[in-house]
TINU-416556 format. One record per residue (C-alpha): x, y, z; residue number from 1; chain. Coordinates in steps of 0.1 Angstrom, whole numbers, plus 5000, padded with zeros to 4 digits. Each point is the difference from the previous one (the first is absolute). Layout:
N
   px   py   pz   i ch
    X    Y    Z NUM  A
...
***
This chain:
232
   px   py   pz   i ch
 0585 6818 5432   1  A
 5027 5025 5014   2  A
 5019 5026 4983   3  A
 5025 4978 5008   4  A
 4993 4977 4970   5  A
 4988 5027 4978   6  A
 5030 4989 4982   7  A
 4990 4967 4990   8  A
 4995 4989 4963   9  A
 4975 4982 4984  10  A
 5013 4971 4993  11  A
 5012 4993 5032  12  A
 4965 5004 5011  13  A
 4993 4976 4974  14  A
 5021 4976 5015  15  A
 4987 5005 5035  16  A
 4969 4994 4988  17  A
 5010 4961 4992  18  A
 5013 4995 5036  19  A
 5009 4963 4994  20  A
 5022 5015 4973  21  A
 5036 5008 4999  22  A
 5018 5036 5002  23  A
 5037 5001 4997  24  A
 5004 5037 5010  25  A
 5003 5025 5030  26  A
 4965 5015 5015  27  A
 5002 5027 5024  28  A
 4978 4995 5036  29  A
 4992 5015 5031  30  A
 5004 4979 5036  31  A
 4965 4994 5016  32  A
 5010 4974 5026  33  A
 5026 4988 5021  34  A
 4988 4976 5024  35  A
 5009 4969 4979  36  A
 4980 4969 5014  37  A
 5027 4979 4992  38  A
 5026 5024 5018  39  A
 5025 4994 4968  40  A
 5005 5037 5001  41  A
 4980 5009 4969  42  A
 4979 5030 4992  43  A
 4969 5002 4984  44  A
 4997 5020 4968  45  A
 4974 5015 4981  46  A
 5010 4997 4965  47  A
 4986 5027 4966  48  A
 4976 4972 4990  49  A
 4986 4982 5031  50  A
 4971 5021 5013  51  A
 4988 4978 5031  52  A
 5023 5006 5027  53  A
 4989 4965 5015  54  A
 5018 4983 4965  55  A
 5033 5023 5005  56  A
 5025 4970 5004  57  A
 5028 4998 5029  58  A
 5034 5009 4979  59  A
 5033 4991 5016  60  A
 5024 5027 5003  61  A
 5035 5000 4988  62  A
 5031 5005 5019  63  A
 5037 5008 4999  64  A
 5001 4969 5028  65  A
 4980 4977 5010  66  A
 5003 4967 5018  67  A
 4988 4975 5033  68  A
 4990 5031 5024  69  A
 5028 5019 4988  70  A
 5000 5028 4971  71  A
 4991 5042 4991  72  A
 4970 4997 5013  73  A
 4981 5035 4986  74  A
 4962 4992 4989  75  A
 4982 5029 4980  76  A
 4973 5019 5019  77  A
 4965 5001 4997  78  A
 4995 5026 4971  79  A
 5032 4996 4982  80  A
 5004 4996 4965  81  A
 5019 4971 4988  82  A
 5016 4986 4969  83  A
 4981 4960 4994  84  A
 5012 4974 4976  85  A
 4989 4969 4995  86  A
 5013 4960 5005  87  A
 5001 4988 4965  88  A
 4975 5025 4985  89  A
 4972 4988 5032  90  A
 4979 5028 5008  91  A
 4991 4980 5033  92  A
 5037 4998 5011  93  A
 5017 5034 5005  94  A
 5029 5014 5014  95  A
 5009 5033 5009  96  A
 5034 5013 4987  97  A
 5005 5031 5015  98  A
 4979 5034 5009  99  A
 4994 5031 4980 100  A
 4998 5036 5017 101  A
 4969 5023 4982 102  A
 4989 5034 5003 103  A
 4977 4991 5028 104  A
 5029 4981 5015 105  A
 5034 5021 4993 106  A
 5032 4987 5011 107  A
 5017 5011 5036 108  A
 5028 5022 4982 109  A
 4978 5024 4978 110  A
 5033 5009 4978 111  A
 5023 4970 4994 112  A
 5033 5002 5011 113  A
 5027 4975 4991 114  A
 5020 5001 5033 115  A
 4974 4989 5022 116  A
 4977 4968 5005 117  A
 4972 4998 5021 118  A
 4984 4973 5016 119  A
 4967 5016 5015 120  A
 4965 4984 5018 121  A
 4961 5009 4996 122  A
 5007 5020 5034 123  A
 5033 5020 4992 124  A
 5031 4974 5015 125  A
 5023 5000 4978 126  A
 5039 4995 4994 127  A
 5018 5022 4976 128  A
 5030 4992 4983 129  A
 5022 5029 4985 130  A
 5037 5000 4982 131  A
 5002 5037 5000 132  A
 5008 5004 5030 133  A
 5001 4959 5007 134  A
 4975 4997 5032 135  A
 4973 4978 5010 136  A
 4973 5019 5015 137  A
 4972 4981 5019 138  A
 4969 5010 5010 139  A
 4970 4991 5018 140  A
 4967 5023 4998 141  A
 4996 5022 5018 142  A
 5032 5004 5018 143  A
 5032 5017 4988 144  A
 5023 4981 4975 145  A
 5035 4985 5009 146  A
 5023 5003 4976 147  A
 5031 4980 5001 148  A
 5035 5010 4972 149  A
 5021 4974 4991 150  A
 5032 5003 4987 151  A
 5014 5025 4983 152  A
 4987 5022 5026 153  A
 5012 5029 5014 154  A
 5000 4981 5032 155  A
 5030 4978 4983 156  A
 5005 4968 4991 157  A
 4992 4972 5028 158  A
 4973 5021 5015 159  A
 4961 4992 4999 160  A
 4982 5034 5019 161  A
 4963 4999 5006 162  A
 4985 5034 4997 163  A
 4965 5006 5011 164  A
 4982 5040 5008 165  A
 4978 4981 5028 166  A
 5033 4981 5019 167  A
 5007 4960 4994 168  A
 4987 4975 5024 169  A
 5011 4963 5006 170  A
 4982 4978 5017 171  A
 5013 4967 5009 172  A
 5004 4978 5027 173  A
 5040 5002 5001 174  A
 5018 5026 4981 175  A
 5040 4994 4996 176  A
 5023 5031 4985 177  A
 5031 4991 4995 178  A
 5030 5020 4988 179  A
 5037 4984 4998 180  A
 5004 4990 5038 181  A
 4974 5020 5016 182  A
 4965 4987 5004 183  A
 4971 5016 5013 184  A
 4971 4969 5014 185  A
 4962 5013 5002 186  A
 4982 4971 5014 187  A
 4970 4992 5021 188  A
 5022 5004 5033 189  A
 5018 5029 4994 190  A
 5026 5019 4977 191  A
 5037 4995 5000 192  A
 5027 5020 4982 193  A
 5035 4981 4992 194  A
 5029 5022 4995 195  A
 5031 4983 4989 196  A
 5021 5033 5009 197  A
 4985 5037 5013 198  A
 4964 5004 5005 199  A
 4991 5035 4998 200  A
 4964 5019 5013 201  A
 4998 5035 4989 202  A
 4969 5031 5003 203  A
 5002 5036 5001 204  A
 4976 4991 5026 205  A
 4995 4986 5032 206  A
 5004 4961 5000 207  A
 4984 4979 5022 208  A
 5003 4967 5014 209  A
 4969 4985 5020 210  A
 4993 4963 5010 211  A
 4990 4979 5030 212  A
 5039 4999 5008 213  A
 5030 5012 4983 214  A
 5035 4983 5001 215  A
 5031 5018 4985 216  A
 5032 4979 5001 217  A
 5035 5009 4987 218  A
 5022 4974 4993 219  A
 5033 5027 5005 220  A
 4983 5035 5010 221  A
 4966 5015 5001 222  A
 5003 5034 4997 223  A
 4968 5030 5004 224  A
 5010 5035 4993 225  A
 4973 5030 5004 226  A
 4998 5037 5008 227  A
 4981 4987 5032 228  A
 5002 4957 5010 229  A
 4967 4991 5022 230  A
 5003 4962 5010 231  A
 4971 4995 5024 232  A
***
């Protein structure tokens, strides 16, 4: 037996022992198997006082939600140590009612610290929820996280700003910004910007206009001031 179950007491061996008997208390176990033959979404456990791993029962896992192909679906890995009781004191029907970290397992926040929550995976995704400052902060291994502040921010109220070190990227197949009256349309067949009133492009550089052909229309003037005006 593991060091795992070093733990356990004699007279809950005892009981194990009579595995036709009942036991109304809490055993602690470790996950062995997840491919559940009758894909019900339960784990295999081995519990303090089965030896054979072939006899480990299949233990159903409890959940905040569950429901017809809807629920918080988040299954223990292989290797994790679980928390098992039984239905009605039956050692051959167990549940699992939560997890337990260990020294050989730690937690993902080594210190704990109220303000934040963390929801983390075996590979290192994760979303982190802090108060102080209030951000949601997601992340997915290996690239850079994006942290997003929500109000009160010093962005102000009304405002949701994505920050990321590496840049943001959106992929879609239509993106639509819209802002009071104006509009700006990225779709498959071009861009379009929609100004209700001025429309203003601005560089302390050159700016530059290329396509196949080029139409400016004016519905009163158009006017082109420079230094030096080459139409060719």
């Amino acid at each position: 037996m593991t060091e795992m179950f070093s733990w356990v007491s004699d007279s809950i061996e005892e009981v194990a022992d009579k595995i036709q008997g009942k036991f109304y208390g809490v055993v602690v176990g470790r996950v062995i198997n997840l491919l559940d033959p009758m894909t019900l979404g339960r784990v295999q456990v081995q519990l303090p006082f089965i030896d054979s791993l072939d006899l480990s029962p299949w233990a159903r896992v409890a959940t905040p939600m569950a429901g017809l192909g809807h629920g918080i679906y988040c299954i223990p890995n292989i290797g994790d140590e679980v928390l098992v009781a039984f239905e009605h004191g039956d050692v051959g029907s167990p549940y699992v009612i939560g997890s337990l970290w260990n020294a050989l397992s730690p937690p993902p926040l080594p210190t704990p610290i109220p303000q934040i929550r963390t929801i983390r995976t075996l590979v290192g995704n994760q979303i982190v929820f802090s108060e102080v400052p209030p951000t949601i902060t997601l992340q997915t291994a290996p690239t850079p996280p994006v942290t997003i502040p929500l109000p009160p921010s010093p962005v102000g109220p009304h405002q949701t700003v994505i920050m990321s070190p590496a840049g943001v990227q959106i992929v879609a197949t239509s993106v639509q910004i819209v802002a009071g009256s104006n509009v700006i349309n990225m779709t498959p067949d071009g861009i379009t910007i929609a100004s209700a009133s001025n429309l203003t492009l601005a560089a302390t550089g050159a700016v530059s206009i290329t396509g196949s052909a080029v139409s400016i229309t004016g519905g009163a003037a158009v006017n082109i001031t420079g230094a030096l005006v080459t139409i060719n």
